[in-house]
Steps between C-alpha positions, in 0.01 A plus 500: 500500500418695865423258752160670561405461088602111505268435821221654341573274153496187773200623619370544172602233360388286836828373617468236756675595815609809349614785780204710573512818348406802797216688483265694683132641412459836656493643831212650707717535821778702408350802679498303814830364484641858471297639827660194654843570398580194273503683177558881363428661165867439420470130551596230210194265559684263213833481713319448827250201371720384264266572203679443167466657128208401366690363189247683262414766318122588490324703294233739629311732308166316522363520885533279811186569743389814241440511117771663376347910438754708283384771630405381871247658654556860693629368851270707746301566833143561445377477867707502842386467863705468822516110436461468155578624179293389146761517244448452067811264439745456192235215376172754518379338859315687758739320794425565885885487689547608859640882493875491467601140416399343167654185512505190733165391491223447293275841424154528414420548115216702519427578088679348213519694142355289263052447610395486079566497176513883485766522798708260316482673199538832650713482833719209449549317101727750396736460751553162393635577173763304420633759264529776767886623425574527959443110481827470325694813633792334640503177228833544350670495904256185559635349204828537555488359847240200425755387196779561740342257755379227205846460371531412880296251518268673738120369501297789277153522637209680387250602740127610426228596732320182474131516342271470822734755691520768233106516474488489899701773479260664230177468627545375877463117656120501579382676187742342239298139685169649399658625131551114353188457523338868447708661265681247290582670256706791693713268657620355135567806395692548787683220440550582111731794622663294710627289267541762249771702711642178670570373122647827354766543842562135534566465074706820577674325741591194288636702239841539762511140679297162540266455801557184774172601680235691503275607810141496592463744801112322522383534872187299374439252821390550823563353841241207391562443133458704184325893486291375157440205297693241279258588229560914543884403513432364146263749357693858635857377580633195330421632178685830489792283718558207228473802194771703717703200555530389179593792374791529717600134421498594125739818537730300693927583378549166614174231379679295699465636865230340704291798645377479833178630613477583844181622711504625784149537742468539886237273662396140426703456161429125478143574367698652179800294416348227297323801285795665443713238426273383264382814318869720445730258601609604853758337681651735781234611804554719815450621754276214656362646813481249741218668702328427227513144456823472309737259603832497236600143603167359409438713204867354361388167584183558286716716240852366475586701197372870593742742621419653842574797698357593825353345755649561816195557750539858621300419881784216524724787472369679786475178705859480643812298420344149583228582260739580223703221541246275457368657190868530340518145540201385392495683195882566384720193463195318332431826266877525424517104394234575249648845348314774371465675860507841587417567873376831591258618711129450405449915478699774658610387834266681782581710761362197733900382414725572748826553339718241714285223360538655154817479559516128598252423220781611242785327694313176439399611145885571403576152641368397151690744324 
């Protein structure tokens, strides 16, 4: 077994004192670190941090931030000024990005496909279907390579474009607020096709090897607590989430296999766990943004048998050395003496980072290597 693939089973499997398995959660300051000299295109960010393999295999086919269009949207301009340029996206989005760079920061969404039943219907349904033959283009090379990877022993993860995100990313954060409670009905059958095509490619899947996880990209708190109810979690979520679940738990290869359900959500994830954990079972949260209320050592004080990854507050990053130190050691040998730890980042590192404390922050990480 590869060093990398038994940390991950020790995480997993919650290992007291296991070594900590290195990770990181995105970057926002790469651009600035090559103006500055530090990095270039040709750079191997893995050798330099000391990243290692992620010891799994995931499974995409099914979304992250986007539902998962096959076909996507017509990528184009449909305005441009000498700042600005109003671009349709892969997802059907109206999106507002400064002219020339598209990435880095946060745009504005301007327009979001789906406003009714009849744009559903019309612009967006049938690009959902699950039956759509470029879904499974390259299957038998995905195959090939997941089996490879089960036989060693790597984690097999399925992710999904959790509920709440995929109809954010369907009708837009503001409206989709005002849809609960206006337009009920849309949003289930939104939510019917999202379990229909998350069923068919995850069944698909299972036909090849036996899932360890599968993951919730939710985004479904904010910086205070959760974007909707407990009792619209359980009316247009939780349902379609225990059906899709159980499914998957009754195609498992191996009945045997305890499947993990991880979700992930930015802002103040406390407000969700005790939901979650009760409704589909979940036992693995990240990222825990600490800007936003979450603090990892108290929330595995409070939790002592959820897995965790995340965590690291990004402004202690860009506070110097001293900073760091102090959170490294406040958080990491008592994390590590639980198990079940990943440390990364609590989102992409920003460009408020200068790259000699980065650099220092992953010394002191790989001291728990």
């Amino acid at each position: 077994m590869k060093d990398s693939v038994k940390k991950i089973r020790d995480f997993y499997n919650q290992k007291p004192g296991a070594s900590i398995m290195q990770r990181e959660f995105g970057f926002f300051c790469l651009d600035k670190w090559k103006e500055q000299g530090y990095i270039n295109d040709t750079t191997n960010l893995g050798e330099l941090f000391g990243y290692e393999d992620t010891g799994t295999y995931n499974f995409g086919e099914l979304g992250w931030c986007e539902a998962p269009f096959f076909p996507a949207f017509e990528t184009k301009v449909l305005e441009t000024d000498d700042e600005y340029e109003l671009v349709q996206d892969y997802a059907g989005r109206h999106v507002k990005f400064f002219k020339g760079r598209r990435n880095g920061f946060m745009p504005t969404y301007v327009d979001h496909p789906v406003k009714d039943i009849a744009t559903w219907e019309n612009d967006v349904k049938w690009r959902l279907n699950p039956d759509t033959p470029e879904r499974f283009a390259n299957l038998k090379q995905r195959m090939i390579h997941a089996q490879k990877c089960a036989q060693e022993e790597y984690i097999i993860v399925q992710s999904i474009i959790g509920g709440y995100m995929y109809l954010r990313s369907l009708i837009g954060p503001e409206n989709l607020l005002f849809a609960f409670y206006d337009d009920p009905k849309l949003i289930h059958e939104c939510m019917k096709i999202w379990l229909e095509v998350s069923d068919k490619v995850c069944a698909l899947h299972q036909e090849y090897v036996t899932f360890d996880e599968v993951f919730l990209a939710e985004d479904i708190c904010y910086n205070c607590s959760c974007l909707i109810s407990d009792d619209m979690m359980r009316e247009f979520l939780i349902p379609y989430y225990q059906q899709l679940i159980s499914n998957i738990k009754s195609r498992q290869l191996d009945k045997n296999r305890k499947l993990h359900v991880q979700v992930d959500t930015d802002g103040n994830a406390l407000a969700v766990i005790d939901i979650y954990r009760e409704t589909i079972g979940m036992d693995y949260m990240s990222p825990f943004e600490a800007a936003s209320g979450c603090d990892v050592v108290e929330v595995r004080k409070k939790y002592p048998d959820l897995l965790i990854r995340g965590g690291i507050d990004k402004r202690i990053l860009a506070a110097g050395k001293d900073a760091i130190d102090r959170e490294v050691e406040r958080i990491m040998p008592f994390m590590k003496a639980w198990g079940g730890y990943i440390p990364t980042c609590d989102h992409g590192v920003p460009e408020e980072v200068f790259f000699e404390d980065y650099m220092h922050y992953r010394k002191r990480m790989l001291e728990y290597k």
